[in-house]
C-alpha positions in Angstrom: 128.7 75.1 88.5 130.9 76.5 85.4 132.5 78.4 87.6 133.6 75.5 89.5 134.5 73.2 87.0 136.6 76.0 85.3 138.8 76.1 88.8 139.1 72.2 89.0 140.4 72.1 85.5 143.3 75.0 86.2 144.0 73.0 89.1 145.0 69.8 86.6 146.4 72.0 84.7 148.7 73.9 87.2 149.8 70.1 88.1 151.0 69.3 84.6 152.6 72.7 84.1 155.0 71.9 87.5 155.8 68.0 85.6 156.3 69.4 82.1 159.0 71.6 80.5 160.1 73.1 76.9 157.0 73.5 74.3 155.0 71.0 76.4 154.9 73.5 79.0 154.3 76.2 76.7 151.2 74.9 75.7 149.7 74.2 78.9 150.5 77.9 79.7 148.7 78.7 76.5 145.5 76.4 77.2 145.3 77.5 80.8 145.4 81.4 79.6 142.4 80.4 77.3 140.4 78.6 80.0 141.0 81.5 82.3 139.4 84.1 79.4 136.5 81.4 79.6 136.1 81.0 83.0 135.9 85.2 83.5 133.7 85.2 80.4 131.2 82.9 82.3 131.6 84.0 85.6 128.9 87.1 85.0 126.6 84.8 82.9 126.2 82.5 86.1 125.9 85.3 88.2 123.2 86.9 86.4 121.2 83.2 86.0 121.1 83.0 90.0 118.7 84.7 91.9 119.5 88.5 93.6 119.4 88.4 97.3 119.2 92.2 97.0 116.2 94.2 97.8 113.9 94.8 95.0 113.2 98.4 94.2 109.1 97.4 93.4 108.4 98.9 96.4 106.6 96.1 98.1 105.2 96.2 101.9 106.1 94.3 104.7 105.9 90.7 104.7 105.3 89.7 108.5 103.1 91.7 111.0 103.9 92.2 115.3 102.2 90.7 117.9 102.2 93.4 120.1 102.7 97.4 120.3 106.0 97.2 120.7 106.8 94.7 117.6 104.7 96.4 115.4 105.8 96.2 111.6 105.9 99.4 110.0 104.2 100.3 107.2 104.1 103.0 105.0 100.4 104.7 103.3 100.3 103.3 100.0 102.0 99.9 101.0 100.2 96.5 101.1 101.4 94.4 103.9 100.9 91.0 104.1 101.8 88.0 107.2 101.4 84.6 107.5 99.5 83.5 110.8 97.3 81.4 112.4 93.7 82.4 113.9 93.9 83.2 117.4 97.1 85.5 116.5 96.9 89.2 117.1 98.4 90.8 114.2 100.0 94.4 114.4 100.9 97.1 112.1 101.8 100.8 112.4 101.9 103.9 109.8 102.1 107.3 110.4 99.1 109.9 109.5 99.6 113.9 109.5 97.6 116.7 109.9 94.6 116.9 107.4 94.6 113.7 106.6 91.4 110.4 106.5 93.2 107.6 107.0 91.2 104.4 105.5 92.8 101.2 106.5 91.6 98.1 104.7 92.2 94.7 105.5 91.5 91.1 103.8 91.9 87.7 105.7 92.6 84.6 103.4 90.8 81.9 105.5 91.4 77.8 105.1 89.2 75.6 103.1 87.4 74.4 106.2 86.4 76.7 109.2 83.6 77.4 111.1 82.0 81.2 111.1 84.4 83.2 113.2 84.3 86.7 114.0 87.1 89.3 112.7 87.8 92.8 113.8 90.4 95.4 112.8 91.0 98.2 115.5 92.9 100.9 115.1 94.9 103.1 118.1 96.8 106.3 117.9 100.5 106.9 119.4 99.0 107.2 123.3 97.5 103.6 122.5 94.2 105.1 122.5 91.3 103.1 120.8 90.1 105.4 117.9 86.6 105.5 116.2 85.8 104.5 112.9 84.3 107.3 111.0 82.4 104.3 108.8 83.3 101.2 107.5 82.7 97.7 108.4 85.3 97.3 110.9 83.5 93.8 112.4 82.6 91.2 110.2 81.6 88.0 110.8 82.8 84.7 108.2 80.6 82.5 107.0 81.3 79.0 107.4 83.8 77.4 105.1 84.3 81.3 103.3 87.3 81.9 101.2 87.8 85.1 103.2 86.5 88.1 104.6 87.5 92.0 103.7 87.2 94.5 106.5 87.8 98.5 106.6 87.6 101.8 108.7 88.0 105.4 108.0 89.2 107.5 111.1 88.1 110.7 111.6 90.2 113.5 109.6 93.7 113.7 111.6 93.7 117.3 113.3 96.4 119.5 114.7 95.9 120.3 117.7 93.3 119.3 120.6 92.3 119.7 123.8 94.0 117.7 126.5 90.8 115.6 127.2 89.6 115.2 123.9 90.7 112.2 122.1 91.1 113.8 119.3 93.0 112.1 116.4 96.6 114.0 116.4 99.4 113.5 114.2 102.2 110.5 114.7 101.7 107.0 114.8 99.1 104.7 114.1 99.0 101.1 114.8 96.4 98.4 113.3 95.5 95.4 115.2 93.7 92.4 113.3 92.3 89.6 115.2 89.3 87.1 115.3 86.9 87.4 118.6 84.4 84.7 119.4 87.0 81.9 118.1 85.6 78.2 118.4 88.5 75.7 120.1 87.9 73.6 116.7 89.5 76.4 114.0 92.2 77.3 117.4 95.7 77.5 115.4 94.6 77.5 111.7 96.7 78.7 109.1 95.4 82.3 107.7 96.7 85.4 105.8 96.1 88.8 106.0 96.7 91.9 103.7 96.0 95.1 105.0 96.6 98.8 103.3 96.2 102.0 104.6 95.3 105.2 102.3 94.6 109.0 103.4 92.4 111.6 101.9 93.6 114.9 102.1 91.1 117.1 103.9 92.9 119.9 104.7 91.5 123.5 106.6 88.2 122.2 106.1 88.4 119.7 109.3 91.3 121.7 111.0 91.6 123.8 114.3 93.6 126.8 115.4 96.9 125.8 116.7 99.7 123.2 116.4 101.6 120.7 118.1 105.3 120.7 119.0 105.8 117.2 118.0 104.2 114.3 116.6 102.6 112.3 119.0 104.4 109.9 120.7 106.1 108.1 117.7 106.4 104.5 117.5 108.4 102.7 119.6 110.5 99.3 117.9 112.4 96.9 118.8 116.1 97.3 116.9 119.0 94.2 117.5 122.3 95.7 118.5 125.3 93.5 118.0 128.0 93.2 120.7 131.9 91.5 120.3 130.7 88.2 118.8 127.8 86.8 116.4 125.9 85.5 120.3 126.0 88.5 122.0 123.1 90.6 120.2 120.6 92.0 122.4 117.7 93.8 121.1 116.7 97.2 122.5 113.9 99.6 121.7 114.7 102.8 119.5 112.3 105.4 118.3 110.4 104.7 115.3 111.8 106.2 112.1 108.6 105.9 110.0 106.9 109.8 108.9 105.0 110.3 105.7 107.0 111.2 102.4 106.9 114.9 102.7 107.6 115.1 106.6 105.4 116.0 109.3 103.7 119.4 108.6 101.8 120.7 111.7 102.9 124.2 110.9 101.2 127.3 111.0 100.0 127.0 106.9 96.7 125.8 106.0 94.0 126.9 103.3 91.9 128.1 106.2 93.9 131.0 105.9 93.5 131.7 102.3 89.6 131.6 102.7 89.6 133.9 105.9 91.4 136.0 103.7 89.1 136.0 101.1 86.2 135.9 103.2 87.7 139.5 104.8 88.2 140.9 101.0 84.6 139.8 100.3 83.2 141.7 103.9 85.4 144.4 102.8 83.2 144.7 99.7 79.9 143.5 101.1 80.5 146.8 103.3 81.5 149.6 100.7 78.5 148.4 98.5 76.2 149.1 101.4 77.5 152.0 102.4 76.9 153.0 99.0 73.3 151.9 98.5 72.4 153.4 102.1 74.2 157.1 101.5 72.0 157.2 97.6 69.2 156.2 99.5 69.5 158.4 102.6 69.7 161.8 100.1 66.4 164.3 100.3 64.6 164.4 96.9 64.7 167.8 95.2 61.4 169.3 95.5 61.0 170.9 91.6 59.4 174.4 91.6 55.6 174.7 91.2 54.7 176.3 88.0 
């Protein structure tokens, strides 16, 4: 608004300066050099009072979640999504999980002041879109009537690296949530709701893992990316590989502290053994028979 005022007033000013001549004009030069060192003194003040359309650095989730698979919103371990939706929606997020890892994915649904008891369940499928089991946690809870909300959770088994082809194993890549409400009456159909969900990971390590490794993740994520074409209406969206992996990459390799204790545990037969060959060759030695007086 300054800003803007400042501009109008050189304007004026530029007007009179083009009329005027001699020390008339001089002046105007002089009050429109001073209004120009006031306008470019104000212009960072205003700048700084209006809001930054910039993205924070606070390092805040996801505000919207997919409705399918293939729209899934992509969330990192640590981060705590939210979306706005209405019950009946499917919601979707995905995340990725390494080798070693307990992945715990918790999820709280903000209901409206009036509802009836409705049924919510958070599922939880790995890159082959395979539905995996919850370890513990209440993955299925059922709302009271007129509740403020209800808090659900499930704790996969520890992510492995490497399984056999018809096991169903968890494996390292993607993971993608899926929050919805079962046994909906048609009354509460299209209520407003919103959901928060986080996902956290123990590290396990060698003391859930297997022999071998896998090549690749598995199956990453696909989403849905808009390309733009020659003009603003000619974007088409097309599906890209997902870019989401955990801070520190995707490990699967051949390092794990399952070989540091079968070292140890070698060092330790190594030792069990000497020691009992020792105590069996001192016991295995004839007694000397002393001389009879």
């Amino acid at each position: 608004m300054r800003s803007s005022r400042v501009l109008s007033s050189l304007r004026v000013l530029s007007g009179v300066r083009a009329g005027g001549s001699g020390r008339a004009g001089r002046v105007v030069r002089a009050v429109g050099a001073g209004l120009l060192v006031l306008g470019a003194a104000a212009s960072p003040a205003v700048a700084d009072s209006s809001p930054s359309v910039s993205p924070s650095d606070d390092g805040a989730g996801p505000t919207s979640a997919g409705t399918s698979f293939r729209t899934a919103t992509e969330v990192d371990q640590g981060q705590q999504a939210t979306a706005s939706a209405s019950m009946g929606d499917y919601l979707y997020w995905s995340f990725p999980a390494d080798a070693g890892q307990r992945p715990t994915v918790k999820a709280t649904v903000k209901l409206p002041d009036a509802h009836a008891s409705a049924t919510w369940q958070v599922d939880v499928y790995d890159g082959l879109r395979r539905r995996q089991a919850c370890q513990y946690g209440a993955q299925t809870r059922t709302a009271a009537q007129d509740a403020a909300s209800v808090e659900l959770s499930c704790t996969l088994r520890t992510v492995r690296a490497w399984s056999e082809p018809w096991a169903d194993d968890p494996l390292p890549g993607t993971y993608y949530v899926r929050l919805t409400t079962v046994g909906l009456k048609a009354a509460d159909l299209g209520l407003p709701v919103s959901a928060e969900i986080q996902v956290d990971s123990k590290d396990v390590g060698g003391a859930a893992a297997v022999d071998g490794s896998l090549a690749e993740p598995l199956v990453p994520g696909v989403a849905v990316a808009a390309k733009g074409g020659d003009s603003d209406e000619s974007e088409t969206s097309v599906a890209v590989l997902s870019s989401i992996e955990p801070d520190d990459g995707w490990a699967s390799g051949w390092w794990s502290d399952r070989w540091v204790w079968t070292a140890v545990g070698g060092v330790l037969a190594a030792l069990a053994g000497v020691g009992g060959y020792t105590l069996t060759r001192g016991a295995g030695r004839p007694r000397q028979v002393l001389p009879s007086a």
